[in-house]
C-alpha positions as CSV (number, residue, x, y, z in Angstrom):
1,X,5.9,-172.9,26.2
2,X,9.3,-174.2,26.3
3,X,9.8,-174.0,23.0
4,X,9.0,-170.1,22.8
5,X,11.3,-169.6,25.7
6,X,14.3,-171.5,24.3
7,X,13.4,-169.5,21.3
8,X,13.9,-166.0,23.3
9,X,16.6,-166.8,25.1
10,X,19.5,-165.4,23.4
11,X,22.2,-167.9,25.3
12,X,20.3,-171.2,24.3
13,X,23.1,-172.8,22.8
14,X,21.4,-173.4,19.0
15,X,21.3,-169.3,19.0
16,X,25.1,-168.9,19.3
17,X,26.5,-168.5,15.5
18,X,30.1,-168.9,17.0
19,X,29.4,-173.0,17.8
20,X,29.6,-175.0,14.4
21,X,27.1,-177.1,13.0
22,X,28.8,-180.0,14.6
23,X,29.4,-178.4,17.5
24,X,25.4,-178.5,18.3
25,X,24.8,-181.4,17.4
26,X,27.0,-183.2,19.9
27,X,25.5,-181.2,22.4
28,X,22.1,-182.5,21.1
29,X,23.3,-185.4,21.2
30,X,24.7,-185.8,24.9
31,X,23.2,-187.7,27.3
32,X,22.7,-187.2,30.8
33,X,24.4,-190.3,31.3
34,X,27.4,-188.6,29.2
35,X,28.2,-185.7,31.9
36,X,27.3,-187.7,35.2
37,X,30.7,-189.7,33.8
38,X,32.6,-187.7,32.8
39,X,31.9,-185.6,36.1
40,X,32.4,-188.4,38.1
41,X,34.6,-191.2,39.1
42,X,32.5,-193.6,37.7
43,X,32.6,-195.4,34.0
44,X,29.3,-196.0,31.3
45,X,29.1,-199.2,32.3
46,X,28.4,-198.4,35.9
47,X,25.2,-196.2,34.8
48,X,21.9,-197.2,33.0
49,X,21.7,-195.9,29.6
50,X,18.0,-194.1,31.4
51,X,20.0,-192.9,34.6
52,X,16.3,-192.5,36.0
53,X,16.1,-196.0,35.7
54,X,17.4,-198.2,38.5
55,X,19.1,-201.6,37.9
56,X,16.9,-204.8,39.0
57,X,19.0,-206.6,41.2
């Protein structure tokens, strides 16, 4: 199902010819980890590489 919506949707970002090649794949390739920091004040190291994982401490 998702896969025939992301398919219809004319603003899913793999549809847009004006983004390069490399352009989409670094988007594939972000994390959510990736825009927590740079959204936050915090640093990678201060987030799990799974941020639905929480540390055992």
């Amino acid at each position: 199902q998702f896969d025939r919506i992301k398919r219809g949707d004319r603003y899913w970002f793999e549809a847009m010819p004006a983004l390069s090649n490399q352009e989409k794949q670094t988007i594939k390739n972000t994390t959510l980890r990736d825009i927590l920091v740079r959204n936050t004040q915090y640093s990678t190291s201060q987030f799990n590489p799974n941020v639905f994982i929480l540390p055992e401490d």
